[in-house]
C-alpha positions in Angstrom: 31.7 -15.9 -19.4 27.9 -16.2 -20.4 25.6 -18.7 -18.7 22.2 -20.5 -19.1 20.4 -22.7 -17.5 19.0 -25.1 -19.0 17.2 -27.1 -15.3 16.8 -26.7 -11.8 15.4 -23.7 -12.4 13.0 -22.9 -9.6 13.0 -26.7 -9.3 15.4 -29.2 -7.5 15.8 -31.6 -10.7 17.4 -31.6 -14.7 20.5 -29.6 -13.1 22.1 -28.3 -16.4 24.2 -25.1 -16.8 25.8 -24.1 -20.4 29.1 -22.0 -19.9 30.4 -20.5 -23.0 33.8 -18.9 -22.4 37.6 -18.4 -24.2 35.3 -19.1 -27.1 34.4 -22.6 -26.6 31.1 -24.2 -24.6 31.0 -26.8 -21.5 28.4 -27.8 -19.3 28.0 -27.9 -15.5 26.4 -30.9 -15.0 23.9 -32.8 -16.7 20.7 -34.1 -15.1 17.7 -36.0 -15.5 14.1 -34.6 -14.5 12.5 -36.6 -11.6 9.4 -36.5 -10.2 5.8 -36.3 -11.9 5.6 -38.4 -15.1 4.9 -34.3 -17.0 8.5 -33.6 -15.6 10.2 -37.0 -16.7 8.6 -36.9 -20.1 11.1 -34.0 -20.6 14.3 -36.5 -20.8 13.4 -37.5 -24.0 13.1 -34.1 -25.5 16.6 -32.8 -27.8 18.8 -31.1 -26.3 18.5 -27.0 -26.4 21.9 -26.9 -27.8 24.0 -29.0 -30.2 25.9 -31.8 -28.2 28.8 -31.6 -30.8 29.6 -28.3 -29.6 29.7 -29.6 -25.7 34.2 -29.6 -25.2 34.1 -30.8 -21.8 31.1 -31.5 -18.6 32.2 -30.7 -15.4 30.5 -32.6 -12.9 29.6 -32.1 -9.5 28.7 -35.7 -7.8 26.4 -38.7 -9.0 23.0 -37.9 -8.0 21.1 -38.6 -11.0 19.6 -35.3 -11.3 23.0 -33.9 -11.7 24.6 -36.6 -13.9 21.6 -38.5 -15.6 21.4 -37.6 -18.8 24.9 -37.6 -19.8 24.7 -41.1 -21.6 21.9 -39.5 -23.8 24.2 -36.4 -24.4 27.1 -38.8 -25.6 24.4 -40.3 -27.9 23.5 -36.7 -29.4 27.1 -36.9 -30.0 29.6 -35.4 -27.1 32.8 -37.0 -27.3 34.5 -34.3 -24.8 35.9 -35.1 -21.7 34.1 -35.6 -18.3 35.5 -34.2 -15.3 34.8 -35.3 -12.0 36.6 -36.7 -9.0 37.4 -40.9 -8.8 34.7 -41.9 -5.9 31.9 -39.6 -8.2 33.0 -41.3 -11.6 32.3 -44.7 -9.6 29.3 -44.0 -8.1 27.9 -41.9 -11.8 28.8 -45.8 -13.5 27.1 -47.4 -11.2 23.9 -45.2 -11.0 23.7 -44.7 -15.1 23.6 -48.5 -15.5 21.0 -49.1 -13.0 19.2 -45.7 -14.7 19.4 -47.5 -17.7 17.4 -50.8 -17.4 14.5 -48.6 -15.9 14.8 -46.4 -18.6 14.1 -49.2 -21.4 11.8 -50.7 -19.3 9.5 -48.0 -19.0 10.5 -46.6 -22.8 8.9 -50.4 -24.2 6.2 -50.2 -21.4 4.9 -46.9 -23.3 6.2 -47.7 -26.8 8.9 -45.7 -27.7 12.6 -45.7 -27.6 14.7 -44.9 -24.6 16.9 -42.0 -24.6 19.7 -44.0 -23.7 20.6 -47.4 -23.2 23.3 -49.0 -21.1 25.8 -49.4 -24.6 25.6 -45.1 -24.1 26.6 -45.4 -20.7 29.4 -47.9 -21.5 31.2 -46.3 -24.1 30.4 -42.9 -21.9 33.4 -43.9 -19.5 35.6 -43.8 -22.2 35.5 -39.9 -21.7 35.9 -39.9 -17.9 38.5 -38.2 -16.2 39.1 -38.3 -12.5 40.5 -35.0 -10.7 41.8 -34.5 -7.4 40.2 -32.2 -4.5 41.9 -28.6 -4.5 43.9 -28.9 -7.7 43.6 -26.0 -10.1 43.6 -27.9 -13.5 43.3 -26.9 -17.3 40.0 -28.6 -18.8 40.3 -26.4 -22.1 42.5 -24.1 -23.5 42.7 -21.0 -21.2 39.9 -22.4 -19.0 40.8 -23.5 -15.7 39.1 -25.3 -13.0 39.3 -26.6 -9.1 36.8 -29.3 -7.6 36.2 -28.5 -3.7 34.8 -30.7 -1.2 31.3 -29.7 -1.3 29.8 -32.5 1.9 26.8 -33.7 0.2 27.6 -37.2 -0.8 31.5 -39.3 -1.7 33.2 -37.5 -4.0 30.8 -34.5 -4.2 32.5 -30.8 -5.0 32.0 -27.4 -5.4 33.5 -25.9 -8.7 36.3 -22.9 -8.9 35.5 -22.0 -12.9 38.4 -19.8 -14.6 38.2 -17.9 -17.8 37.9 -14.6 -19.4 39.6 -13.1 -16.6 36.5 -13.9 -14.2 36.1 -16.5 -11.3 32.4 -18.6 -11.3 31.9 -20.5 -8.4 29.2 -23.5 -8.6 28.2 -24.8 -5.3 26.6 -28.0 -6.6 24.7 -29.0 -3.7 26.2 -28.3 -0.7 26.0 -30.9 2.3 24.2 -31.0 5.9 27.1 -30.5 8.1 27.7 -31.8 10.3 27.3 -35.6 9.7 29.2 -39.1 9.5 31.2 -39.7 7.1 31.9 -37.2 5.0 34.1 -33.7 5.5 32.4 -30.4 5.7 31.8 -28.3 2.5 35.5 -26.4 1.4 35.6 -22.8 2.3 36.6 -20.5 -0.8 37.5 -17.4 -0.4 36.6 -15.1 -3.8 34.5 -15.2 -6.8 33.5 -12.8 -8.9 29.7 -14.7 -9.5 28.4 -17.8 -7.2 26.2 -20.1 -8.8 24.2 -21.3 -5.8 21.9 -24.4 -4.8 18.9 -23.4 -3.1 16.9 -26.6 -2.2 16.3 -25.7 1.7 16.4 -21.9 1.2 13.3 -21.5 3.3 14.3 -23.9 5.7 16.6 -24.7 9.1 16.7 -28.3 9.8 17.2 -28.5 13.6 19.7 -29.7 15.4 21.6 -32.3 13.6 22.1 -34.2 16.8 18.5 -35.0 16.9 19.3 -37.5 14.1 20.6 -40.9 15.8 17.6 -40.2 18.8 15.0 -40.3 15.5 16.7 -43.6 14.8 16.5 -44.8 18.2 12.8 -43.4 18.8 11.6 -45.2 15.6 13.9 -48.4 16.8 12.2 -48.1 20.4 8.9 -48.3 19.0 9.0 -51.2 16.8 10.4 -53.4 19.7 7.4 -52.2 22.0 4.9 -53.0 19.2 6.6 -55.6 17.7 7.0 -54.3 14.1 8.7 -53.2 11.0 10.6 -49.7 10.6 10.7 -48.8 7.0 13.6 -46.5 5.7 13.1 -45.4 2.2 16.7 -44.0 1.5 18.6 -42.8 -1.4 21.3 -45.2 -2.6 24.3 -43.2 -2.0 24.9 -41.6 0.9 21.4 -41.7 2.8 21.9 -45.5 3.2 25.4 -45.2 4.5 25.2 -42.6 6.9 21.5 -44.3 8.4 24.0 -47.5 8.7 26.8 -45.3 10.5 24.0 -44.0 12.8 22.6 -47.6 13.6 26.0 -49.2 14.2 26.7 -46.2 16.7 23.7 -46.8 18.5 24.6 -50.5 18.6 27.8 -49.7 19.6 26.4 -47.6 22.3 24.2 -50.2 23.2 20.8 -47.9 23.0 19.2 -50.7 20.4 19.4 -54.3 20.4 22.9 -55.5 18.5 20.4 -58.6 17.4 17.9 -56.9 15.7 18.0 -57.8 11.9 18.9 -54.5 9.6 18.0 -55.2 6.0 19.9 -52.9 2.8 16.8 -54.4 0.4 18.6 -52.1 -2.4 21.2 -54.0 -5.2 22.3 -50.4 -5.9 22.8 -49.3 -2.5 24.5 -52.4 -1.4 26.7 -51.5 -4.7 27.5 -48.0 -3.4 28.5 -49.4 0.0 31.1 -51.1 -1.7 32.5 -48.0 -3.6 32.3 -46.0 -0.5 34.5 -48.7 1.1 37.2 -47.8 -1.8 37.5 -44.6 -0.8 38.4 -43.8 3.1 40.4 -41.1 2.2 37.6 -38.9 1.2 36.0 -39.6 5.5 36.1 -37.2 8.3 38.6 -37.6 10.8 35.9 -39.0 12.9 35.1 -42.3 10.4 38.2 -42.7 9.7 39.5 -43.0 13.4 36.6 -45.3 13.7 37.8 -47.5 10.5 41.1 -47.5 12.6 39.8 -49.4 15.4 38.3 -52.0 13.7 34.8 -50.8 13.9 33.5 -50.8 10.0 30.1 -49.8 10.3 29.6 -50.2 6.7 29.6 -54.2 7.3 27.9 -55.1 11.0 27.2 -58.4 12.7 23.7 -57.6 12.4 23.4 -55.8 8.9 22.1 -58.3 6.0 22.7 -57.2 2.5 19.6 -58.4 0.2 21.1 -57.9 -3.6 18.8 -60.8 -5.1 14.9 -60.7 -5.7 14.8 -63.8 -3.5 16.4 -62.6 -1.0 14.3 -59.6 -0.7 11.2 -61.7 -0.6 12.5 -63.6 2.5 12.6 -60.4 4.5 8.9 -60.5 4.3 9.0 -64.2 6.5 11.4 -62.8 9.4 9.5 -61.9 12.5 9.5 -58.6 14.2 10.9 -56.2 15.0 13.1 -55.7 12.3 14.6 -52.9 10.2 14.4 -52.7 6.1 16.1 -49.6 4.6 15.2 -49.8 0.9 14.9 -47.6 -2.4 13.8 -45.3 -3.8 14.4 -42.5 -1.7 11.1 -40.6 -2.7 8.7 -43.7 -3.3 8.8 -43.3 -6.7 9.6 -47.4 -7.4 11.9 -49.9 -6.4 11.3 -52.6 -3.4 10.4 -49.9 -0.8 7.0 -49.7 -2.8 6.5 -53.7 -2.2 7.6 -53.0 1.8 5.1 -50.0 2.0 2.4 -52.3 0.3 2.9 -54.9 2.9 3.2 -52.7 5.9 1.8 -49.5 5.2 -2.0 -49.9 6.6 -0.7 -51.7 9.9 -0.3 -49.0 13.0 2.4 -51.4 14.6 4.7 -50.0 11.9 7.0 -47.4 11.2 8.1 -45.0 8.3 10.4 -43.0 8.7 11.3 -40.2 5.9 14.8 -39.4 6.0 15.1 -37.3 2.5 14.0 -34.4 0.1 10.6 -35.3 -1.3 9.9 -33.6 -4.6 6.4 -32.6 -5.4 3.8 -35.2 -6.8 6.0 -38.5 -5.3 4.4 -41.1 -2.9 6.9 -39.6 -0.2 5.7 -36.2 -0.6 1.9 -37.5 -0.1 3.1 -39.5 2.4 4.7 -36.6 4.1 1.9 -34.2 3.6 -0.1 -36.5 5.6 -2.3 -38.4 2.5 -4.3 -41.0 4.6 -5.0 -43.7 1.6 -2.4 -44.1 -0.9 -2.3 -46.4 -4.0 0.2 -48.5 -4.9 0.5 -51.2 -7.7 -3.0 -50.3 -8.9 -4.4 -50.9 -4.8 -5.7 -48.8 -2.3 -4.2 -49.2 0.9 -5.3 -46.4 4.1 -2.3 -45.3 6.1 -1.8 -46.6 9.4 1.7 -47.0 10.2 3.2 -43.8 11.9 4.6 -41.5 9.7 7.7 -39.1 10.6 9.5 -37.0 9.0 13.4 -36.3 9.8 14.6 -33.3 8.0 17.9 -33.2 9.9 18.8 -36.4 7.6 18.8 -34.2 4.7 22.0 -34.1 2.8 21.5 -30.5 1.6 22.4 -27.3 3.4 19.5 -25.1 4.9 19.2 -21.6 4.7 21.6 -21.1 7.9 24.3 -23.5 6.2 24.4 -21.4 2.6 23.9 -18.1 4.2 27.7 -19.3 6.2 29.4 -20.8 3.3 28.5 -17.8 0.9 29.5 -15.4 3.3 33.2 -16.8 3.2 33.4 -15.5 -0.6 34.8 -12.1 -1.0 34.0 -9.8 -3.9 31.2 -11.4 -5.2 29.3 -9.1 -8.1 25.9 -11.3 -8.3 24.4 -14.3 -6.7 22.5 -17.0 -9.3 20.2 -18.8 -6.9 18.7 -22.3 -9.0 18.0 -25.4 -7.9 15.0 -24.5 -5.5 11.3 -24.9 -5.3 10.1 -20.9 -6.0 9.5 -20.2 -2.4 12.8 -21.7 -1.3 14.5 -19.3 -3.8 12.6 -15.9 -3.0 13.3 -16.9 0.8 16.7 -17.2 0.1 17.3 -14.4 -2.2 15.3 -11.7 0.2 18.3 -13.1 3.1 20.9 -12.7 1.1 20.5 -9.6 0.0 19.5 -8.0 3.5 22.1 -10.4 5.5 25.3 -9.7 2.8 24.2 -7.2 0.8 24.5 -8.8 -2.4 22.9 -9.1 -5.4 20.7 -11.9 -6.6 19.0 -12.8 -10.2 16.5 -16.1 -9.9 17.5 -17.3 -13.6 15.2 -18.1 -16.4 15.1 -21.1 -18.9 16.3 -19.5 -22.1 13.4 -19.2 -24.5 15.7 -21.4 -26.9 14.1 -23.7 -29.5 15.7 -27.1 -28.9 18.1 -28.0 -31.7 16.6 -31.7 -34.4 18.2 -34.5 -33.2 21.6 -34.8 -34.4 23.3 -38.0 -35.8 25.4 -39.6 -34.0 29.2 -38.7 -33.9 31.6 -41.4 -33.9 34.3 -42.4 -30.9 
C-alpha cells in the first residue's frame, strides 16, 4: 500500500490521506481547512488527484475537518461509496448542510462560486454506507476494512485497513478518556504501519475529574456576581457531554436546578437529537443512567434556542444564567453576538472547553489578547477567561503513547494531524518509550489536477 497525505500535515485541519492499494485508490477521510482565512482559501483549490479515480472514502467521524469537503469531491466527480458507521453518517448530513449555507454565503460575500452547495451534499448520501463497530468488511475487491470505537465523538472509529498482504491502522482522532457518554477508544492488537493523530502530542491534560468542578467553579461564580457564563462549544459532542456534566451537578445538587441553561446552537440542538437515536453506542455508565429515567440530554432547566428570535430573548433573561453556543473556536455563529454583549463586563464568564487552532478569536482569547474585535468593534476583555483542557475530546500524549503501545509488530509510525511541536514531542516519545520508528509526512509536491467535469449519478 502507498500513502500520501494530502492535510493535517503538521496541522490539525484538511485531514485527507490517498491509499492506493490491490491496484485501485480510496481516501481516508476528507476534510475542510479551518482556521485563518489563508488556510480556508485552500477549500476551493482542485483536488491533487482526479476524483474519478477515488473507488471508496472511508471515514472516520463527522468533524468537519475530517468529512468537509466530501460534497465538493462528489462534485469533481466521485461516485464511490462512503463508508462510515450510522450515528457518523447522521451527524456528517447534518454538519454538510449547515457547512453549506456558510459556504455560499461567504463564496457571494467575496464573489465567487462556492465549492459546494447543499444539491452536492444531497445527492452525496446517495453513496453512504453505514458499517457496524468490529466487523471486518470488503470495501473493494481484495481490500478489507474494520471501523473501531475510537472515543472521540458518536459514531467516531479507528480504521483496521487490509490489502496487499499489509495491515494500516488509522487512528482518526482518538478520544479523552475517560468521559460521559461515550466508550473508551478499541484496543487493537497488530499493524504492520499506524497512521496516528497527534493533536496533544506535547501535552497531558490533567485529571479528567477536574472537569465537572470547572463547571461548578464557573457556575459558583456567576451566582456570586450575578452574571453570564459563556460556553463556546463544538456542536457534537462538546455540547452534550458539558450538558451530561451540568445535569450531574444538578442532580448532585452542587448548582442551582433553577438556573436557566441555554443550547443557543440550531446545529447543536440538531446533534442532540441524533445522539438521542443512538444509546447503543453509550458507556455503561449513560446508559444505566438513560435506564433510570434521568435523560440528561433534555432537563427541566435546559432551554433549546433553534430560532433567531429565540436567541435574541436570551439576551432579556436576568442573571445568572448559562448560554453554551457555537462555534467552538470563535470563529462565527451566535457565540460571537454573546461575547459582543458580555465580553468587556468582569461579572462574566468564559469558559474555553476545546482545541483552539492558531489565528481564531479563541486562541487570542486563550493566549490572553486583552482587546478583541468583533463585528468591525473593539471591545477590551474583562470577563474572566479559563481555559479547561481536560474538556478536550482528543487524547494527550499519555493517552496515545497507551493505545499505541497495545499494537504489536508495528514497522513505522506516521504521526499527522499535529501543530509541529506537538509532532516532534510525540515522535522523540515514541521512539525512546517503544522503540519505534516514526516519519513526520510531507505534502506531496503534486501539481493539483484542472477541474474535472462533472460525472453523472
Amino acid at each position: 500500500m502507498d500513502l500520501k497525505f494530502y492535510g493535517a500535515v503538521q496541522e490539525v485541519t484538511g485531514s485527507n490521506i490517498l491509499v492506493e492499494a490491490s491496484n485501485t485508490r480510496l481516501l481516508v477521510d476528507c476534510g475542510v481547512f479551518q482556521g485563518r482565512k489563508m488556510i480556508e482559501d485552500r477549500n476551493y483549490e482542485p483536488f491533487p488527484y482526479d476524483a474519478h479515480s477515488i473507488k471508496v472514502v472511508l471515514l472516520t467521524h463527522a468533524h468537519l475537518d475530517h468529512c468537509g469537503r466530501l460534497p465538493k469531491l462528489y462534485h469533481a466527480g466521485f461516485r464511490g461509496k462512503i463508508f462510515a458507521t450510522a450515528a457518523t453518517l447522521d451527524l456528517t448530513l447534518m454538519s454538510l448542510n449547515d457547512s453549506a449555507d456558510i459556504i455560499e454565503e461567504e463564496a457571494l460575500e467575496n464573489g465567487r462560486l462556492p465549492y459546494y452547495t447543499k444539491d452536492d451534499v444531497a445527492n452525496l448520501t446517495s453513496l453512504f454506507q453505514p458499517v457496524e463497530y468490529d466487523q471486518t468488511i470488503e470495501v473493494l475487491p481484495g481490500i478489507k476494512a474494520c471501523f473501531r470505537e475510537a472515543g472521540h465523538i458518536l459514531g467516531s472509529a479507528s480504521i483496521e485497513l487490509f490489502a496487499d498482504g499489509e495491515k494500516i491502522v488509522f487512528s482518526g482522532d482518538l478520544g479523552n478518556h475517560p468521559v460521559p457518554i461515550l466508550r473508551p477508544p478499541a484496543t487493537i492488537d497488530s499493524a504492520d504501519y499506524v497512521v496516528m493523530e497527534s493533536t496533544y502530542g506535547h501535552d497531558f491534560h490533567g485529571d479528567l475529574s477536574s472537569r465537572r468542578k470547572y463547571l461548578q467553579d464557573a457556575v459558583d461564580y456567576i451566582i456570586k456576581h450575578r452574571g453570564v457564563l459563556m460556553i463556546p462549544a463544538f456542536a457534537i459532542q462538546r455540547t452534550q457531554e458539558i450538558l451530561y456534566e451540568l445535569d450531574t451537578l444538578i442532580e448532585e445538587g452542587k448548582i442551582p436546578a433553577d438556573i436557566p441553561i441555554y443550547v443557543d446552537s440550531p446545529l447543536a440542538i440538531e446533534a442532540t437529537e441524533i445522539f438521542s437515536k443512538y444509546p447503543n453506542y453509550y458507556n455503561d455508565q449513560a446508559k444505566k443512567i438513560i435506564r433510570s429515567g434521568d435523560d440528561f440530554l433534555h432537563f427541566k432547566s435546559l432551554k433549546f434556542t433553534p430560532k433567531v428570535e429565540d436567541s435574541k430573548a436570551i439576551n432579556f433573561v436576568d442573571p445568572p444564567k448559562i448560554v453554551i453556543a457555537g462555534s467552538g473556536m470563535i470563529t462565527a455563529g451566535r457565540i460571537t453576538h454573546h461575547i459582543r454583549r458580555y465580553i468587556s463586563d468582569e461579572r462574566n464568564y468564559l469558559l474555553i472547553v476545546g482545541f483552539q487552532v492558531a489565528g481564531t478569536m479563541g486562541r487570542r482569547l486563550m493566549d490572553g489578547e486583552k482587546q478583541i474585535g468583533i463585528f468591525h468593534e473593539k471591545h477590551i476583555v474583562r470577563a474572566k477567561v479559563e481555559v479547561a483542557t481536560c474538556f478536550s475530546a482528543h487524547a494527550d500524549q499519555k493517552q496515545l503513547i497507551e493505545w499505541l503501545s497495545n499494537i504489536k509488530g508495528v514497522k513505522k509510525v506516521y504521526l499527522n494531524h499535529g501543530e509541529k511541536e506537538n509532532i516532534e514531542a510525540l515522535s522523540v516519545v515514541v521512539q525512546k518509550q517503544l522503540n519505534l520508528t516514526t516519519e513526520i509526512p510531507q505534502m506531496p509536491m503534486t501539481k493539483p489536477t484542472p477541474p474535472q467535469v462533472v460525472a453523472t449519478a
